[in-house]
N, C-alpha and C positions, 0 to 999 in steps of 0.2 A: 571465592575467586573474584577478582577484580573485572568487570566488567567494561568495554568500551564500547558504546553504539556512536557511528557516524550516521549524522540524518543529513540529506539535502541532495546532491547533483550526483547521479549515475551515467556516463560518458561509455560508450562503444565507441573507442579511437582507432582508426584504420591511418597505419603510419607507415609513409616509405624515403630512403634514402638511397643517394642523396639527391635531392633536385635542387637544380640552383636556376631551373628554367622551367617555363612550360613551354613543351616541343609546339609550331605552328599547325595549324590544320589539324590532318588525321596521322602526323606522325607521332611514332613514338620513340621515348627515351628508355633505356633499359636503367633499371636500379638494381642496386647491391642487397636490398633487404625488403623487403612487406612484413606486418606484423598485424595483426589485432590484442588490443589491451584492451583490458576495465580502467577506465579511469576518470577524472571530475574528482573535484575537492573532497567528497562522500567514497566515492568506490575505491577512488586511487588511493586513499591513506588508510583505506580500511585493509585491501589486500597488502599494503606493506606493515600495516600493524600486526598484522597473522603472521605474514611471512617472520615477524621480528618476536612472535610468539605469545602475542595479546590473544585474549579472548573478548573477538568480536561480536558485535549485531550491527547490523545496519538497517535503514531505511530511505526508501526512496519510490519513484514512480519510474515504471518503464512501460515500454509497449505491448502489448501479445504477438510480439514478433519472434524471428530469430535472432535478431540483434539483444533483446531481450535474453533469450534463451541461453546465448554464448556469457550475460553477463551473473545471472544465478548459475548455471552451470560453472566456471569459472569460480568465482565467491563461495558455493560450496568445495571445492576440491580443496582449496586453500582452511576450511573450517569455518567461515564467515558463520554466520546466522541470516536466512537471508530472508525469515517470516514475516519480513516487516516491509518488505519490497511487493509494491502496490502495481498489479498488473492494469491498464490505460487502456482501454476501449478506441481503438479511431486513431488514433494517434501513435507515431514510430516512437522508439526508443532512443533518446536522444545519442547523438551521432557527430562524430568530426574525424574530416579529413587532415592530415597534418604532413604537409611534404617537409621532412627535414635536410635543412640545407648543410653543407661541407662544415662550418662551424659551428652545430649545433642548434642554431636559431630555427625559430620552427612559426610559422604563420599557419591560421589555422579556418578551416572553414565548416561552419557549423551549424546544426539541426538542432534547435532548443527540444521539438519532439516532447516527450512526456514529461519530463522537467515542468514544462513553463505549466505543467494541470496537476502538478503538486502541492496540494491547500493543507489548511487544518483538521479537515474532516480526515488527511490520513495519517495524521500524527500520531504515533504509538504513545501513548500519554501513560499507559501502565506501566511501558517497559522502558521508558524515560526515568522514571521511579527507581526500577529496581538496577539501573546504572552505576557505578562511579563517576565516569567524565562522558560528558556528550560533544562531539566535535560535531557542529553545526558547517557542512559546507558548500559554499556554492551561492552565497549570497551575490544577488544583479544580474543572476540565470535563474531567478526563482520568483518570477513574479505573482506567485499566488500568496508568497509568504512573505517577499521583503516588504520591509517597513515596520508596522506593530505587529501581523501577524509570528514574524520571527521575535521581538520583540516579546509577545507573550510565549512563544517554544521557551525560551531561553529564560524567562523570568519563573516558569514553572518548574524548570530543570532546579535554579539555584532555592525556591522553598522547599526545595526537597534533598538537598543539600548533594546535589551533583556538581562536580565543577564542571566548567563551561571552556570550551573554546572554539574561536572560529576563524576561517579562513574564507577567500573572498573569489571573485572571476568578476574581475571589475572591467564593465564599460563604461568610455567615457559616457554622461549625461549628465543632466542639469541638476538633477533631485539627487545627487551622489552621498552626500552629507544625511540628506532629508530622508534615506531607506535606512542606514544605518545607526543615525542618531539613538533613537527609541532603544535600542538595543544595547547600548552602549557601560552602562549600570549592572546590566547583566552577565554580561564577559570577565570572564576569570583572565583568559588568555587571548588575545587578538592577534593571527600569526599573519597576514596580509604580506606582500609582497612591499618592500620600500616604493615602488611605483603607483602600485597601485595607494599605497596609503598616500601616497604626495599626489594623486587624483581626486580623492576626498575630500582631503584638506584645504586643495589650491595653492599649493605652494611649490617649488620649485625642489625636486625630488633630491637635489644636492647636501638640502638644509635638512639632514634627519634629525639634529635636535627641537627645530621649530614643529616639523611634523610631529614628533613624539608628543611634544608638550600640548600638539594640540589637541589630540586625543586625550591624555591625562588630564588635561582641564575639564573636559567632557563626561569625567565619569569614569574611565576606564580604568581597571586595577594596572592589568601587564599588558605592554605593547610588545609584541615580539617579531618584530621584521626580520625579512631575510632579504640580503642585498647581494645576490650572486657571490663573485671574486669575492668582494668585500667580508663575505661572511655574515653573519645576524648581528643585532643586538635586542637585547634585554632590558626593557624600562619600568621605572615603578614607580612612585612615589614613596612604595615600601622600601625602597632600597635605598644605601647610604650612597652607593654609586651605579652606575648603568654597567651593563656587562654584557663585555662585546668576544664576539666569540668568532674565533677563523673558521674560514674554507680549508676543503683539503684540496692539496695539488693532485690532480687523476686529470687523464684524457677525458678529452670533450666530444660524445657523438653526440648526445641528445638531451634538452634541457627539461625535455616533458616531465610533466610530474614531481619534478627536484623541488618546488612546494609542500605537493603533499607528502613526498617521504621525510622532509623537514621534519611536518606536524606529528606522520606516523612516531618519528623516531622521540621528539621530545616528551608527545605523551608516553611513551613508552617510560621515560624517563621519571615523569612524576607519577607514572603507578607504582616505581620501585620506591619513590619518596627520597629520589638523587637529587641534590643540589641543580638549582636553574643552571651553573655552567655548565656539569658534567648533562644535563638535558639538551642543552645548547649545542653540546658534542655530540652527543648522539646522533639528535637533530642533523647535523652537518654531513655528519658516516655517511648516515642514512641517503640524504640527497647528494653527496659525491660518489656513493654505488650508483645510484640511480642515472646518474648522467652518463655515464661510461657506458650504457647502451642501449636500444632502440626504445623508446614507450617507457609510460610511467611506473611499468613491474619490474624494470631490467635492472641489472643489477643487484639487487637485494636477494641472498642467498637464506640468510636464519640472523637470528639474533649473535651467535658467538661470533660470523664472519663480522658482524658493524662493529663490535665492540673490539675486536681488534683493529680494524683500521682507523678508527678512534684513538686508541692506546698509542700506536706505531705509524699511523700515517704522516706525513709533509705538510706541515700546515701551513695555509697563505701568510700574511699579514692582514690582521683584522684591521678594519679603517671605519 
């Protein structure tokens, strides 16, 4: 059976809508929804890989709290693997609030918490081994590991012949290039946000073929960004041309997570050994369920519901 462990950032996201204010003083605004999800580049692509009917492992650090508790409790019911999740002495379980607004946009306030005391010493190195694709995510929340230390996660994934992909929670800073560099040889699939890749880079987030190339100059096999409306595209130097892939038309409540069911959905795609397009649709399914409701689990029902609105859904104009 094909295997997929997400290693890196585990998120307990507390999300309410809509706010488009914060009420003054000690008043309050009543909202339409409150919700708790698992989510972070790690837990959020891993519960929508299950949902979409992978066989998961993850790993990651959390707290010995209840926040914790609610994110392996969770992760098991869905069939995760959850052995490899590192309970944190002292430290909460990383945590963010996320008020989302009438159009979907969501600012977020955030507890790095056991995250930022995830090193090397808790790397599953064995079960890294007995993998097929390792989805690294959560790089620029993981300061025990950016730089070389993910650098080495990822360069011992590919001696042992796992493919590699990664996704990012980029803040701006100055060393933006200088954490991911090291890594960059090692990457099968780089699914970053077009934003956030045009933060890395330095360049003006409009210009995605200068961003592309600048990574592909760097070493990189596949860039694979996702540009909201616009859709993804698909870069390679393997390739005779880029291939750019639509959004689907669905309502808009919540953007959360619409990354990582991206990533869910495309690895999904190359465990079946689908074409990069038909991955690229998936991918899309995937993050157009996901939008249509509250936190990064909503929407994704099983694999048969994405592949149908894959098949039969409204697609944007790719650009």
């Amino acid at each position: 059976m094909t295997t997929i462990m997400t290693l890196g950032v585990h998120i307990l996201d507390i999300l309410g809508r809509h706010v488009d204010r914060i009420p003054p003083g000690q008043n309050i605004d009543l909202l339409n929804e409150i919700r708790l999800t698992v989510a972070g580049t790690a837990a959020g692509t891993a519960v929508d890989l299950a949902k979409l009917g992978a066989n998961v492992v993850t790993a990651g650090a959390i707290g010995k709290d209840e926040l914790g508790n609610f994110i392996v409790d969770t992760m098991r019911r869905y069939g995760i693997n959850t052995d490899h999740l590192v309970r944190k002495d002292g430290v909460q379980t990383s945590a963010t609030m996320l008020p989302i607004r009438h159009n979907g946009e969501r600012p977020a306030l955030h507890v790095l918490g056991a995250n930022a005391h995830f090193s090397l010493d808790d790397i599953p190195w064995k079960a890294i081994k007995t993998a097929n694709y390792l989805h690294f995510g959560g790089t620029y929340l993981l300061p025990k590991l950016d730089g070389a230390p993910m650098a080495e996660v990822l360069k011992f994934a590919k001696q042992h012949g796992v493919t590699t992909t990664v996704d990012i929670l980029a803040i701006p800073r100055e060393d933006m290039l200088g954490v991911i560099a090291p890594s960059l040889t090692y990457i099968d699939y780089f699914m970053p946000g077009i934003e956030e890749a045009a933060m890395i880079a330095g360049l003006p987030v409009e210009d995605t073929d200068s961003i592309i190339r600048f990574f592909l100059d760097r070493g990189l096999r596949y860039a694979v960004f996702t540009m909201g409306a616009r859709g993804s595209i698909i870069a390679s130097n393997e390739l005779d041309s880029w291939i750019r892939i639509p959004a689907f038309k669905v309502p808009v409540v919540d953007s959360t997570g619409c990354g990582d069911a991206y990533c869910a959905g495309f690895l999904v795609g190359l465990s079946k050994s689908w074409s990069l397009e038909q991955c690229g649709l998936l991918g899309a399914a995937a993050s157009a369920l996901v939008i249509t409701g509250l936190g990064s689990d909503a929407g994704i029902v099983a694999f048969d519901q994405t592949w149908h609105l894959m098949q039969t859904g409204e697609r944007l104009s790719a650009s």
